[in-house]
PQR file with spaces between the fields and no chain letter, atoms N, CA, C, O and H, PARSE charges and radii, in Angstrom:
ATOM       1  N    UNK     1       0.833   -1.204    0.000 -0.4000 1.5000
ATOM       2  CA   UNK     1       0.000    0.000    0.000 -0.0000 2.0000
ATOM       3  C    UNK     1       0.874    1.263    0.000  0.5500 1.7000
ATOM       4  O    UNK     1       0.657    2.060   -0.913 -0.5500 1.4000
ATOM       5  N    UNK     2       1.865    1.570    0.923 -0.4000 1.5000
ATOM       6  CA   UNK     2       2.906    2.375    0.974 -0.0000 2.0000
ATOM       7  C    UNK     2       2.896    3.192   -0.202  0.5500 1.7000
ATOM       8  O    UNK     2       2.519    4.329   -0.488 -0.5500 1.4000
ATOM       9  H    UNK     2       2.041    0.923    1.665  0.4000 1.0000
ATOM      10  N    UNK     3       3.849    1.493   -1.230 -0.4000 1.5000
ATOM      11  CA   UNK     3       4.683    1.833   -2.163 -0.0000 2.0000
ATOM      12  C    UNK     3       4.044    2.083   -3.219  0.5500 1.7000
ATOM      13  O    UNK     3       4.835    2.471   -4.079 -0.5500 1.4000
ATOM      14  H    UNK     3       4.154    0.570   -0.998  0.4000 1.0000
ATOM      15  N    UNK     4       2.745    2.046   -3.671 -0.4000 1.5000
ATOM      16  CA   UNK     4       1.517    2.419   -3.981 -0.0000 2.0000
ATOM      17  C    UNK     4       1.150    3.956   -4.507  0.5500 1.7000
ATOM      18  O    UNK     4       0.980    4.526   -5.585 -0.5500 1.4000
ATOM      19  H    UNK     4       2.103    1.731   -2.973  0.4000 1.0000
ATOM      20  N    UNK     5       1.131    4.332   -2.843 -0.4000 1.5000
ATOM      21  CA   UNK     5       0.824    5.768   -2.541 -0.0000 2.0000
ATOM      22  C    UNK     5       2.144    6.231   -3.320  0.5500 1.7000
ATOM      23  O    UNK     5       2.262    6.623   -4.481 -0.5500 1.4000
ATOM      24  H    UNK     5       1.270    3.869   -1.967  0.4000 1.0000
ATOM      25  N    UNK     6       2.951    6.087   -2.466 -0.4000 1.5000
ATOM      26  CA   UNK     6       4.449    6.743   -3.413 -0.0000 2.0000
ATOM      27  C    UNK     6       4.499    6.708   -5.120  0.5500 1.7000
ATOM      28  O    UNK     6       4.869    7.618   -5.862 -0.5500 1.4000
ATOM      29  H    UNK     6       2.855    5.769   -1.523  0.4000 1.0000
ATOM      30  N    UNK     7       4.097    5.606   -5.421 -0.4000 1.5000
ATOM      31  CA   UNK     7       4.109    5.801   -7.095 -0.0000 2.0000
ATOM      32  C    UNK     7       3.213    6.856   -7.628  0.5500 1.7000
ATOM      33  O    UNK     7       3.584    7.558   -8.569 -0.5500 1.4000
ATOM      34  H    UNK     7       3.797    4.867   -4.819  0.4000 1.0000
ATOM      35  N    UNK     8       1.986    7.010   -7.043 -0.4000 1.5000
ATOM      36  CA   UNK     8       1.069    8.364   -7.378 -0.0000 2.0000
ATOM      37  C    UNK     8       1.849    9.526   -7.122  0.5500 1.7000
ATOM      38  O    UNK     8       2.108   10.405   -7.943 -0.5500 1.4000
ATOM      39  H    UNK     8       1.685    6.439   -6.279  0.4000 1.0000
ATOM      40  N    UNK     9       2.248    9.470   -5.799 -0.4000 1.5000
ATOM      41  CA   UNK     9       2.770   10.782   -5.616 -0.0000 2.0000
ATOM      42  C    UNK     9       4.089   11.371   -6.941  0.5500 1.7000
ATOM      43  O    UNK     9       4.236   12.530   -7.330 -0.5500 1.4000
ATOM      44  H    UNK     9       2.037    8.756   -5.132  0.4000 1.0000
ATOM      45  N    UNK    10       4.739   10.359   -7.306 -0.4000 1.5000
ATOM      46  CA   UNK    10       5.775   10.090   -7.884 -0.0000 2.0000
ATOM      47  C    UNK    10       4.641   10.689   -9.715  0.5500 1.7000
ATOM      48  O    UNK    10       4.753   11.709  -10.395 -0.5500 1.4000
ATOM      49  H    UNK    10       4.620    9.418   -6.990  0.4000 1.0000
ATOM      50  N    UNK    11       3.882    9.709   -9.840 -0.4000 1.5000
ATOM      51  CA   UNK    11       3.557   10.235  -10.580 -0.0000 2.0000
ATOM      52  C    UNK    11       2.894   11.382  -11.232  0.5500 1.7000
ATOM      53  O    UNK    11       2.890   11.760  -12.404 -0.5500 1.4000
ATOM      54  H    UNK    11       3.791    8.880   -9.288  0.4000 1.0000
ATOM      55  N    UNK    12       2.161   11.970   -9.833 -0.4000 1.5000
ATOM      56  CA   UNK    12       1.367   13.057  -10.397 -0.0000 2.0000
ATOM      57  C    UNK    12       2.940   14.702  -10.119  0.5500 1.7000
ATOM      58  O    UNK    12       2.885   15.834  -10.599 -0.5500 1.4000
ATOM      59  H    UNK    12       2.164   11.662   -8.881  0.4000 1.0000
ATOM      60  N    UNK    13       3.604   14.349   -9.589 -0.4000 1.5000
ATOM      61  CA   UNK    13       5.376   15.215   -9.750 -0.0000 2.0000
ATOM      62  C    UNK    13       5.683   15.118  -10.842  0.5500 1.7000
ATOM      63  O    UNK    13       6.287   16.096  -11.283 -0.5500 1.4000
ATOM      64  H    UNK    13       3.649   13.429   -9.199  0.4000 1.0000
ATOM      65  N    UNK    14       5.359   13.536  -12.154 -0.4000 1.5000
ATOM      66  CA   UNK    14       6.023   13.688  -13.481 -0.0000 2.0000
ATOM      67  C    UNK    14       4.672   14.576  -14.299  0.5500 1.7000
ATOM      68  O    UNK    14       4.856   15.402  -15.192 -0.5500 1.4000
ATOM      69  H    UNK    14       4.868   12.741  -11.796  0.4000 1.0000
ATOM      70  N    UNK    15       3.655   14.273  -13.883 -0.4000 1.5000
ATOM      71  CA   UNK    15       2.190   15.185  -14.343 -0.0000 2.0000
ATOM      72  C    UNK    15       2.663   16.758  -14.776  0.5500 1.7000
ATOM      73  O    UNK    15       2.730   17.322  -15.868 -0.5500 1.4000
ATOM      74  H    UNK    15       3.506   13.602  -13.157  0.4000 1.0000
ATOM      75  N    UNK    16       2.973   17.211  -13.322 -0.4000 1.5000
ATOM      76  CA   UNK    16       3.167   18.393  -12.915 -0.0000 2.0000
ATOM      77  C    UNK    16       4.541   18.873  -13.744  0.5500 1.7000
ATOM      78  O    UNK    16       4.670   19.975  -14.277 -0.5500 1.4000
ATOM      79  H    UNK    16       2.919   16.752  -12.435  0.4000 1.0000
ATOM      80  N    UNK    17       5.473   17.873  -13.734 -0.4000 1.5000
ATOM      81  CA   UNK    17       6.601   18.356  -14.716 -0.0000 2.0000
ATOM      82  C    UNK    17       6.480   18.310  -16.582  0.5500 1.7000
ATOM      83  O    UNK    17       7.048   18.900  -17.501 -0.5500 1.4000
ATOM      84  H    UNK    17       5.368   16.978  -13.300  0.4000 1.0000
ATOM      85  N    UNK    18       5.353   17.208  -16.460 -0.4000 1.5000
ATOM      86  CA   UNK    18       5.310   17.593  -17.920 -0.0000 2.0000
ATOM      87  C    UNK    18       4.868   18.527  -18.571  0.5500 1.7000
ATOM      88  O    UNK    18       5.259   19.129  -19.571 -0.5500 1.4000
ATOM      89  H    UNK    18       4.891   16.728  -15.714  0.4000 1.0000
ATOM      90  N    UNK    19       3.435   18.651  -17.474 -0.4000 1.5000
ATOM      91  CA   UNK    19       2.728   20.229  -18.036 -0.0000 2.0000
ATOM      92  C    UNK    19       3.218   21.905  -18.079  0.5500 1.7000
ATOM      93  O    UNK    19       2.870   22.879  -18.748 -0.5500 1.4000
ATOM      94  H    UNK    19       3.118   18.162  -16.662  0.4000 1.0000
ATOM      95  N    UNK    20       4.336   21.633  -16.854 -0.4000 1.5000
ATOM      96  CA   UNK    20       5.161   23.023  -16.682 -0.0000 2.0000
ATOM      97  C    UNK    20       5.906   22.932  -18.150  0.5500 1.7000
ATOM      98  O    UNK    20       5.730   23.791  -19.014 -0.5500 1.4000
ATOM      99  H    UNK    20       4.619   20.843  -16.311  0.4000 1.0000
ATOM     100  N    UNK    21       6.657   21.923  -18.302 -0.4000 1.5000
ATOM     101  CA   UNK    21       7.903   21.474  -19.625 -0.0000 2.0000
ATOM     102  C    UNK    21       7.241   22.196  -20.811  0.5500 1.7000
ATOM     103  O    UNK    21       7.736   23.168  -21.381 -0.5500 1.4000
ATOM     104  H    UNK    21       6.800   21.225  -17.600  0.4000 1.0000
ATOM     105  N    UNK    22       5.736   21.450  -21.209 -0.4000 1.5000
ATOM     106  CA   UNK    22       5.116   21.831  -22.460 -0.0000 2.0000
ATOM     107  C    UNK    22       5.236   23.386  -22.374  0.5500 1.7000
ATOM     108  O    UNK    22       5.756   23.809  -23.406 -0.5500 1.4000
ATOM     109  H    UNK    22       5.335   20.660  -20.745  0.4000 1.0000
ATOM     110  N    UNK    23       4.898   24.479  -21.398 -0.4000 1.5000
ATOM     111  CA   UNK    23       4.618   25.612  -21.315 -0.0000 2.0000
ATOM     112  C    UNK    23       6.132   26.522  -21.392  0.5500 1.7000
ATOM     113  O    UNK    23       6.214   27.747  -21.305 -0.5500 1.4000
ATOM     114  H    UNK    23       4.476   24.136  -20.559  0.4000 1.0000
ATOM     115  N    UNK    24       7.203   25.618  -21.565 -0.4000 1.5000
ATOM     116  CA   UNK    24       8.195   25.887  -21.615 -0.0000 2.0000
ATOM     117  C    UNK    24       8.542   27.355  -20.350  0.5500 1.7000
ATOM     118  O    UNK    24       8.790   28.559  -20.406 -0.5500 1.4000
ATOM     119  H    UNK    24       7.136   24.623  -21.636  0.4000 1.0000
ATOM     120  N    UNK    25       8.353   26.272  -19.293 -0.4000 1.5000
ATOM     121  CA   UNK    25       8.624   27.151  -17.883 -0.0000 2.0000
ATOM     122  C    UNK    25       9.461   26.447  -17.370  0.5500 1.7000
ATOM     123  O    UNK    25       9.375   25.261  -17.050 -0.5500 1.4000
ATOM     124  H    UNK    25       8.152   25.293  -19.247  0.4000 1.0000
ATOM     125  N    UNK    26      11.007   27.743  -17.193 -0.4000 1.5000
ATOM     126  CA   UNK    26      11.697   26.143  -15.784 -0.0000 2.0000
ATOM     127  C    UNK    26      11.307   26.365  -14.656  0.5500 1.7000
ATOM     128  O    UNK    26      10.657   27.391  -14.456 -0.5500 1.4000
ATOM     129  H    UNK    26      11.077   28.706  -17.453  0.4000 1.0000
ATOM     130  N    UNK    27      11.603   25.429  -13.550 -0.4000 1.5000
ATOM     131  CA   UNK    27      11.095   25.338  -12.161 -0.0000 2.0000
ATOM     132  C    UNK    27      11.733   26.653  -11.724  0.5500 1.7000
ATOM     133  O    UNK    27      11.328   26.601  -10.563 -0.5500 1.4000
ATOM     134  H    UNK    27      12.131   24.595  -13.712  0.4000 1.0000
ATOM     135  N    UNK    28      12.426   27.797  -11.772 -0.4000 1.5000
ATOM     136  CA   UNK    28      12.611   28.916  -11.157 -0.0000 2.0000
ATOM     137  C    UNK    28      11.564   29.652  -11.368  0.5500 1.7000
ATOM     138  O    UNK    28      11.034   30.329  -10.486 -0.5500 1.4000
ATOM     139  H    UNK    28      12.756   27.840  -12.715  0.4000 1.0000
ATOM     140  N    UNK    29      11.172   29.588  -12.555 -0.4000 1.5000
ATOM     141  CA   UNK    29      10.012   30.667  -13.102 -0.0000 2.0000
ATOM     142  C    UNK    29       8.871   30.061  -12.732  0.5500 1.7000
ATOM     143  O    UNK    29       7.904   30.789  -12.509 -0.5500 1.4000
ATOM     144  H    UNK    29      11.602   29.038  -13.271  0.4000 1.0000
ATOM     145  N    UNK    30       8.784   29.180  -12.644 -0.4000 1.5000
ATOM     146  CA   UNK    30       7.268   28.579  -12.360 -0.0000 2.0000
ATOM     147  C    UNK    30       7.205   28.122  -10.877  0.5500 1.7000
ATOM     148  O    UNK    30       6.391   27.308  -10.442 -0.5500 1.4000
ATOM     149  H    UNK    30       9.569   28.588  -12.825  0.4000 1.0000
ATOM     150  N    UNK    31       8.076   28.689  -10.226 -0.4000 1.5000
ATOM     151  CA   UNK    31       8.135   28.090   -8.903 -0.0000 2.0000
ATOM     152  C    UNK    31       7.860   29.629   -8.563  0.5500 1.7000
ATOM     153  O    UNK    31       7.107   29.630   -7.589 -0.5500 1.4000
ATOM     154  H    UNK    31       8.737   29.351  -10.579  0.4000 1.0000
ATOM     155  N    UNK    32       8.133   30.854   -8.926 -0.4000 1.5000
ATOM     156  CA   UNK    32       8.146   32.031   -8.766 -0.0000 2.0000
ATOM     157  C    UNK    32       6.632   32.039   -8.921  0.5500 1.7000
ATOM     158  O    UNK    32       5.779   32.322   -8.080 -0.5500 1.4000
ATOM     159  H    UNK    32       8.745   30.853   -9.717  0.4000 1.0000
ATOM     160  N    UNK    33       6.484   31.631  -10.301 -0.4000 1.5000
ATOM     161  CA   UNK    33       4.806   32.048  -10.673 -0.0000 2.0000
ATOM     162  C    UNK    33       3.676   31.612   -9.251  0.5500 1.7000
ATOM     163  O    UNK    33       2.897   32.481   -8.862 -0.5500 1.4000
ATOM     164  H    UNK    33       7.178   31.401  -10.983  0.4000 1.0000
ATOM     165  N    UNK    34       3.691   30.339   -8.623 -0.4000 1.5000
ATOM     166  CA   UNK    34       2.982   30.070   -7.976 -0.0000 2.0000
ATOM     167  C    UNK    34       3.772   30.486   -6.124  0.5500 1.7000
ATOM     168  O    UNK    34       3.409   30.071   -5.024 -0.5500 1.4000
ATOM     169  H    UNK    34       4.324   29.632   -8.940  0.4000 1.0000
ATOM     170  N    UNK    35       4.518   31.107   -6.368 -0.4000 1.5000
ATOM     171  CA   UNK    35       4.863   31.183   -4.927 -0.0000 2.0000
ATOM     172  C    UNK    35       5.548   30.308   -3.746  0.5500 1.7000
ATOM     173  O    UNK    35       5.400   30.270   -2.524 -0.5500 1.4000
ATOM     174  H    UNK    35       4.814   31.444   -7.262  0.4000 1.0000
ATOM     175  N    UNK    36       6.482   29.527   -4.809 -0.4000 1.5000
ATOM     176  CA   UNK    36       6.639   28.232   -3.984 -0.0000 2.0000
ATOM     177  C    UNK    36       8.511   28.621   -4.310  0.5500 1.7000
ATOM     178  O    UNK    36       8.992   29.226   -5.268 -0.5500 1.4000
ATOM     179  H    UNK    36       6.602   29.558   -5.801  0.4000 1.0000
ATOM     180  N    UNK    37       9.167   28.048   -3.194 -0.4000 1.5000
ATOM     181  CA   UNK    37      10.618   27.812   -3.717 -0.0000 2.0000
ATOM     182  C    UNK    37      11.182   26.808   -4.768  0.5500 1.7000
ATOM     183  O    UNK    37      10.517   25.773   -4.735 -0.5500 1.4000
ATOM     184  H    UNK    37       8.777   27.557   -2.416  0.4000 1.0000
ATOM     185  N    UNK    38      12.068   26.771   -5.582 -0.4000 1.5000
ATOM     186  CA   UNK    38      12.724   25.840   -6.674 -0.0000 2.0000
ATOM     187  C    UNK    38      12.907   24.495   -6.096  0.5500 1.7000
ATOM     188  O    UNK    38      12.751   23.448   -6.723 -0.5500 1.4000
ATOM     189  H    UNK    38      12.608   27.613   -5.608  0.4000 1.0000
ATOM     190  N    UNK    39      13.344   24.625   -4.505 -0.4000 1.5000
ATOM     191  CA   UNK    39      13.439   23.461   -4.150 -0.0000 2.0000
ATOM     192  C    UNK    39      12.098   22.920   -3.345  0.5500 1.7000
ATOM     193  O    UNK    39      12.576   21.973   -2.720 -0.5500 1.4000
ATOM     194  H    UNK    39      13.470   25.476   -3.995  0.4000 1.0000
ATOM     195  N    UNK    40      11.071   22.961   -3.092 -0.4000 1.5000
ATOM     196  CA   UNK    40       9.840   22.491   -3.096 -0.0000 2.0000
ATOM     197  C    UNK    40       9.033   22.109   -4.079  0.5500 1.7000
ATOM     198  O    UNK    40       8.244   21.166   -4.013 -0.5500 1.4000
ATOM     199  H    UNK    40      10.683   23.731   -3.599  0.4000 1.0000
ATOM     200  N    UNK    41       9.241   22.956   -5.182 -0.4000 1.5000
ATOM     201  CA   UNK    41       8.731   22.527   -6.671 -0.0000 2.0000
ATOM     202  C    UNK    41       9.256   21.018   -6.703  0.5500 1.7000
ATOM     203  O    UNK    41       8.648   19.948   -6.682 -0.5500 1.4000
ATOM     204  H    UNK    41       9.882   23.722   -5.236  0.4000 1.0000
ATOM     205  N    UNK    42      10.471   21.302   -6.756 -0.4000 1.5000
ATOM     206  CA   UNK    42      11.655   19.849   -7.217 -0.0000 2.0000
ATOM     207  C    UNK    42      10.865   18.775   -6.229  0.5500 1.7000
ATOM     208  O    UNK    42      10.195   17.836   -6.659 -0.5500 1.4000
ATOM     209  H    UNK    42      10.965   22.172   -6.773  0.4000 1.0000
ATOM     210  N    UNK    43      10.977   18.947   -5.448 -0.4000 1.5000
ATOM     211  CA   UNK    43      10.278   18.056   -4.406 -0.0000 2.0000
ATOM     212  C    UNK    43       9.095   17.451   -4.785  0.5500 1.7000
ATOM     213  O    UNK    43       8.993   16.226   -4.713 -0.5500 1.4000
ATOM     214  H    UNK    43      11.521   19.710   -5.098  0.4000 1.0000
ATOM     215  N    UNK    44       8.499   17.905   -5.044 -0.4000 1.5000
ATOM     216  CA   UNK    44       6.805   18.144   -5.737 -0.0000 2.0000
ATOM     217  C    UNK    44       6.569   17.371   -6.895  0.5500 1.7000
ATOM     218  O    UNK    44       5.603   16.755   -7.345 -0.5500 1.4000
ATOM     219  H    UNK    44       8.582   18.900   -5.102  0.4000 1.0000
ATOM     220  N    UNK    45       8.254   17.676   -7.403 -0.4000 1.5000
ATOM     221  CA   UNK    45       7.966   16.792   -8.993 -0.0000 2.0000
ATOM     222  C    UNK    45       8.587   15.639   -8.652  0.5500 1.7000
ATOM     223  O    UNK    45       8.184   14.577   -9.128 -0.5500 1.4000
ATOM     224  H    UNK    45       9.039   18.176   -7.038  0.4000 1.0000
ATOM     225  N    UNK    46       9.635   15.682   -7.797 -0.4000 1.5000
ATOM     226  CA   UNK    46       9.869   14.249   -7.132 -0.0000 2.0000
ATOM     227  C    UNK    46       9.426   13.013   -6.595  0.5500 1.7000
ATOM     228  O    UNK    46      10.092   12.005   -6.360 -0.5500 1.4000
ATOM     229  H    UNK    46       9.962   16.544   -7.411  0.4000 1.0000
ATOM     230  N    UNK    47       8.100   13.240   -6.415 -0.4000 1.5000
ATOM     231  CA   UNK    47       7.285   12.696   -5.740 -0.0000 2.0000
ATOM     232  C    UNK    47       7.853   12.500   -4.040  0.5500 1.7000
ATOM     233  O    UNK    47       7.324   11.691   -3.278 -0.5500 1.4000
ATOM     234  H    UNK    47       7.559   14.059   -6.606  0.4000 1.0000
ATOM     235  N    UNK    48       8.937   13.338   -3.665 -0.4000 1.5000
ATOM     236  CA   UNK    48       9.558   13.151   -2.194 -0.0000 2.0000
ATOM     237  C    UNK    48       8.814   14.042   -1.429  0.5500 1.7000
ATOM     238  O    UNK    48       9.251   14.128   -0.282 -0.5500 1.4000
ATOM     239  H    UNK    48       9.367   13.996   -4.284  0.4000 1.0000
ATOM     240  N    UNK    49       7.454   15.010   -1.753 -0.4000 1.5000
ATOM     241  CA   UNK    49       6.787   15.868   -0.984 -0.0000 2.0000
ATOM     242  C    UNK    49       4.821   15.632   -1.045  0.5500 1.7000
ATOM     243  O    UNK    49       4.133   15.459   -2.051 -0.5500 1.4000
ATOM     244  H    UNK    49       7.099   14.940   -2.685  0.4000 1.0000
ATOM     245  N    UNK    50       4.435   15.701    0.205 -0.4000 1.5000
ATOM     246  CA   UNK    50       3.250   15.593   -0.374 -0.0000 2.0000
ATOM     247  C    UNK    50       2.997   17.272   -0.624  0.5500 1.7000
ATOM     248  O    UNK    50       3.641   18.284   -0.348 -0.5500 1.4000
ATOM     249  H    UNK    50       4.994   15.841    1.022  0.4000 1.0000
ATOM     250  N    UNK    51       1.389   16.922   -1.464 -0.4000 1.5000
ATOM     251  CA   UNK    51       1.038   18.412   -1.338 -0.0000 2.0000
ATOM     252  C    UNK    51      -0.401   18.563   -1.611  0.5500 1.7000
ATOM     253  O    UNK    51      -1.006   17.833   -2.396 -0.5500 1.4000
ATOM     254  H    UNK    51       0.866   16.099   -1.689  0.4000 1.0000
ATOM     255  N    UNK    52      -0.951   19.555   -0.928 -0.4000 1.5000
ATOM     256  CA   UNK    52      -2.105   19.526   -0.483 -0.0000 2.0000
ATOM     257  C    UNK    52      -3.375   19.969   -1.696  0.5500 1.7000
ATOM     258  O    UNK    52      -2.918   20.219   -2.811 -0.5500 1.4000
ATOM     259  H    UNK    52      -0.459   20.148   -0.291  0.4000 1.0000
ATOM     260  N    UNK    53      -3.932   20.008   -1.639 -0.4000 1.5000
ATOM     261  CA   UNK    53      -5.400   19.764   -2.426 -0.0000 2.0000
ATOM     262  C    UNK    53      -5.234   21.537   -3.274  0.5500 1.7000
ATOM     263  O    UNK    53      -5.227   21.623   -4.502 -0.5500 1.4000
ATOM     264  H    UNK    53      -4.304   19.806   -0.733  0.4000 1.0000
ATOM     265  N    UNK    54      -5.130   22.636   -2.473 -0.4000 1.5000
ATOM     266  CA   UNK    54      -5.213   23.941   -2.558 -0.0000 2.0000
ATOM     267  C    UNK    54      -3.842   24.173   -3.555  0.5500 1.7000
ATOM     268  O    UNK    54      -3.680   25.094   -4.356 -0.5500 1.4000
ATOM     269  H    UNK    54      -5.135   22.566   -1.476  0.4000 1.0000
ATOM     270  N    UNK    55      -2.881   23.016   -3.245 -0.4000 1.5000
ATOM     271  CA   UNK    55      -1.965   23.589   -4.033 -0.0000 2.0000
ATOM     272  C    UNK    55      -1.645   23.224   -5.423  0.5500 1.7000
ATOM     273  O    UNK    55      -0.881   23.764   -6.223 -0.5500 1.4000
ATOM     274  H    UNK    55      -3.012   22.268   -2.595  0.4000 1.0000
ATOM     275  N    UNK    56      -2.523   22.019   -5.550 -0.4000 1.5000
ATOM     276  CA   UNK    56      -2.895   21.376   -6.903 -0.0000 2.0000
ATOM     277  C    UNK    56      -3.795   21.950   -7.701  0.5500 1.7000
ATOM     278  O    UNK    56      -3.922   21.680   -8.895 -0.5500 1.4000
ATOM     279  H    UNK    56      -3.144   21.581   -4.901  0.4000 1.0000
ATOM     280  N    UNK    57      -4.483   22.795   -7.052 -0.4000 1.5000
ATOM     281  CA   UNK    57      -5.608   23.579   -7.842 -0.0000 2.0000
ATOM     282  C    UNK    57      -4.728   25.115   -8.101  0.5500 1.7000
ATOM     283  O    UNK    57      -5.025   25.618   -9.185 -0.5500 1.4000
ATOM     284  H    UNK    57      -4.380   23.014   -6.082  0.4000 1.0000
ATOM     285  N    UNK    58      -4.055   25.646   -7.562 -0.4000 1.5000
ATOM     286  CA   UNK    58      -3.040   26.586   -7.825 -0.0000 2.0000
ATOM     287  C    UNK    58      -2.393   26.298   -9.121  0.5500 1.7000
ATOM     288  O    UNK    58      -2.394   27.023  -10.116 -0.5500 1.4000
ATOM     289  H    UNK    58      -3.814   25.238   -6.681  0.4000 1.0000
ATOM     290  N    UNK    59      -1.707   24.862   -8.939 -0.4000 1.5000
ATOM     291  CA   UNK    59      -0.319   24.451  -10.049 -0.0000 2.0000
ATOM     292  C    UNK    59      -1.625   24.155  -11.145  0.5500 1.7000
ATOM     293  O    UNK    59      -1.309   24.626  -12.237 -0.5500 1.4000
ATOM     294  H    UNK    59      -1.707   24.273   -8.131  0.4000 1.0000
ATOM     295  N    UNK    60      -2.774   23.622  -11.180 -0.4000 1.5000
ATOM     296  CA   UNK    60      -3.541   23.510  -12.652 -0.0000 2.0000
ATOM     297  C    UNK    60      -4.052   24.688  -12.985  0.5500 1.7000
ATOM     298  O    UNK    60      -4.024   24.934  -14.190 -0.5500 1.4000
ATOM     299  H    UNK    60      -3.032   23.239  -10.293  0.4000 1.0000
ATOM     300  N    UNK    61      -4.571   25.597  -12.193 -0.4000 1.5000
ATOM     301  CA   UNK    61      -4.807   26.550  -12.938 -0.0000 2.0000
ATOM     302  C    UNK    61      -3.750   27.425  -13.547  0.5500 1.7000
ATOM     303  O    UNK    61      -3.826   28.164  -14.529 -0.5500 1.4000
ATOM     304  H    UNK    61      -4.594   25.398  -11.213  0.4000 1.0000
ATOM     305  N    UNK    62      -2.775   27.181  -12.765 -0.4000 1.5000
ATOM     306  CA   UNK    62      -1.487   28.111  -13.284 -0.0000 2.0000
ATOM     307  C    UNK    62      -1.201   27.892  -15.089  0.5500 1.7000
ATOM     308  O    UNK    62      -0.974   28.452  -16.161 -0.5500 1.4000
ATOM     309  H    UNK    62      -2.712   26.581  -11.967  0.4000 1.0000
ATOM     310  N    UNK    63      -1.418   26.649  -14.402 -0.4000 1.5000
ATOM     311  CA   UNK    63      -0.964   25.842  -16.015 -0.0000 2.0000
ATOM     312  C    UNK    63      -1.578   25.897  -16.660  0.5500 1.7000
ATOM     313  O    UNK    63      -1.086   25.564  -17.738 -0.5500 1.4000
ATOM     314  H    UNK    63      -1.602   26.193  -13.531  0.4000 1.0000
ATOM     315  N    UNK    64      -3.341   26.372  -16.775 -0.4000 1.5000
ATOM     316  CA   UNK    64      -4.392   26.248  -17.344 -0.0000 2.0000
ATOM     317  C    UNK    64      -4.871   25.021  -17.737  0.5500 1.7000
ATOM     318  O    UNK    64      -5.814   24.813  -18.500 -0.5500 1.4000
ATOM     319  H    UNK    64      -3.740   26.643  -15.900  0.4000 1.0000
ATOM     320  N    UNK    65      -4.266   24.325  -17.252 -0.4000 1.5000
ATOM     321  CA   UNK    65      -4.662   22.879  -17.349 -0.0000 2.0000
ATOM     322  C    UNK    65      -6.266   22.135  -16.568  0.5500 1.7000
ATOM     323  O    UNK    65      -7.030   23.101  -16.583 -0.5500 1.4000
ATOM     324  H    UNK    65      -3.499   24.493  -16.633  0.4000 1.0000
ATOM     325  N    UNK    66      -6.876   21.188  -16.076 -0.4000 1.5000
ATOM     326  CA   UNK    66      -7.877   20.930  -15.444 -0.0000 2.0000
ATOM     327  C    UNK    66      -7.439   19.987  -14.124  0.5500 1.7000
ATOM     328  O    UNK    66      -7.299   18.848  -14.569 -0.5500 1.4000
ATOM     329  H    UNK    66      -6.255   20.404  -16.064  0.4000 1.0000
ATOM     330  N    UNK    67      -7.206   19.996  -12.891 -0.4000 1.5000
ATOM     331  CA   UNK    67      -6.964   19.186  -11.884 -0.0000 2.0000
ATOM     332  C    UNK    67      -6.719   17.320  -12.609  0.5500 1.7000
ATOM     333  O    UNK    67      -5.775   16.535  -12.512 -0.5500 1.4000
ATOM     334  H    UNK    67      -7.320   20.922  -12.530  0.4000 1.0000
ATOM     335  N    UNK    68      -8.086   17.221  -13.308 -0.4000 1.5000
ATOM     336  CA   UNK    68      -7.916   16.117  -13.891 -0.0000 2.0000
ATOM     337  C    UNK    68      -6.527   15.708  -14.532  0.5500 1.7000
ATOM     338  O    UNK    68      -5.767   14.936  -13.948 -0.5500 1.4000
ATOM     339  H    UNK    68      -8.853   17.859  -13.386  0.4000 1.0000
ATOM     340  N    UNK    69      -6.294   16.158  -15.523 -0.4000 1.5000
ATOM     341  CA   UNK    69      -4.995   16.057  -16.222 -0.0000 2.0000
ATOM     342  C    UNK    69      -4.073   15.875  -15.186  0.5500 1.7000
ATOM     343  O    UNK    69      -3.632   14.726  -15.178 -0.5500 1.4000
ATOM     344  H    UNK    69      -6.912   16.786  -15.997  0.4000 1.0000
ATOM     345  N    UNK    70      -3.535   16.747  -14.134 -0.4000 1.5000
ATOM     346  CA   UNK    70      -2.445   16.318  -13.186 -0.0000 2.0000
ATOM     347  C    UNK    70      -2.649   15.105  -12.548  0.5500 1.7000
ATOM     348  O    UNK    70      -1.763   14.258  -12.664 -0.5500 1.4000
ATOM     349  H    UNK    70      -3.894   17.680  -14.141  0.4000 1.0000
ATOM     350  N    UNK    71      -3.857   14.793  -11.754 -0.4000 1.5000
ATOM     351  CA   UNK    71      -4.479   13.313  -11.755 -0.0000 2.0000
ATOM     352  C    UNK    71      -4.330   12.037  -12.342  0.5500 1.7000
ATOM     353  O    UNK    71      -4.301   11.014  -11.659 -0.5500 1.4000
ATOM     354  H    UNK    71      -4.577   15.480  -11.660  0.4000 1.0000
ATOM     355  N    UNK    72      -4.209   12.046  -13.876 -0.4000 1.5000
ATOM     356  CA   UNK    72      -4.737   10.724  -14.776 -0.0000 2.0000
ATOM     357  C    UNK    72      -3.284   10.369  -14.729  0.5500 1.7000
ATOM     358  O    UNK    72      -2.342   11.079  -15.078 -0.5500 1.4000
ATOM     359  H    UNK    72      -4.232   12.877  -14.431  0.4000 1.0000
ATOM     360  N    UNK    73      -3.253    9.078  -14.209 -0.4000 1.5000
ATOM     361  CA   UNK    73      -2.414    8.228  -14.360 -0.0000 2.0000
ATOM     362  C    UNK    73      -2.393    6.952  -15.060  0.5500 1.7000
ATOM     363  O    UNK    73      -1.753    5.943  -14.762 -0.5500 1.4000
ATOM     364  H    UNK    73      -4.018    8.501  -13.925  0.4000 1.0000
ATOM     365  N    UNK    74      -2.986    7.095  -15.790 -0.4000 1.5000
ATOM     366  CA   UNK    74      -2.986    6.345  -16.832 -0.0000 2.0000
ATOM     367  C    UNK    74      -1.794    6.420  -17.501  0.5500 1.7000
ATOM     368  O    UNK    74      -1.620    5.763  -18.527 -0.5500 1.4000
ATOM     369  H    UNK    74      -3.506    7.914  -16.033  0.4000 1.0000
């Protein structure tokens, strides 16, 4: 179950990095944009941080993206 949870987390960090990538933002600038430090972003995309509900709706709208999309792990 753990290792589970960790792969989501893990994955919705590669979510979050792909959609910043496409927008051609690096994590300084887009860590700026939403108010977060470079090294919490990193974290974030690492899957080594959790992060909370408010801040996923921040990073999709930032992105203009839909919560969903950071989600689908498919």
């Amino acid at each position: 179950m753990q290792n589970e949870f960790m792969s989501r987390l893990e994955q919705l960090g590669q979510n979050i990095k792909k959609y910043r990538k496409m927008q051609n933002l690096s994590q300084n600038a887009f860590a700026e944009m939403i108010n977060f430090s470079r090294e919490h972003l990193a974290c974030i995309e690492t899957g080594k941080e959790y992060i909370s509900l408010r801040k996923l709706f921040l990073i999709a709208d930032t992105l203009g993206i839909s919560l969903k999309d950071l989600i689908n792990f498919d």
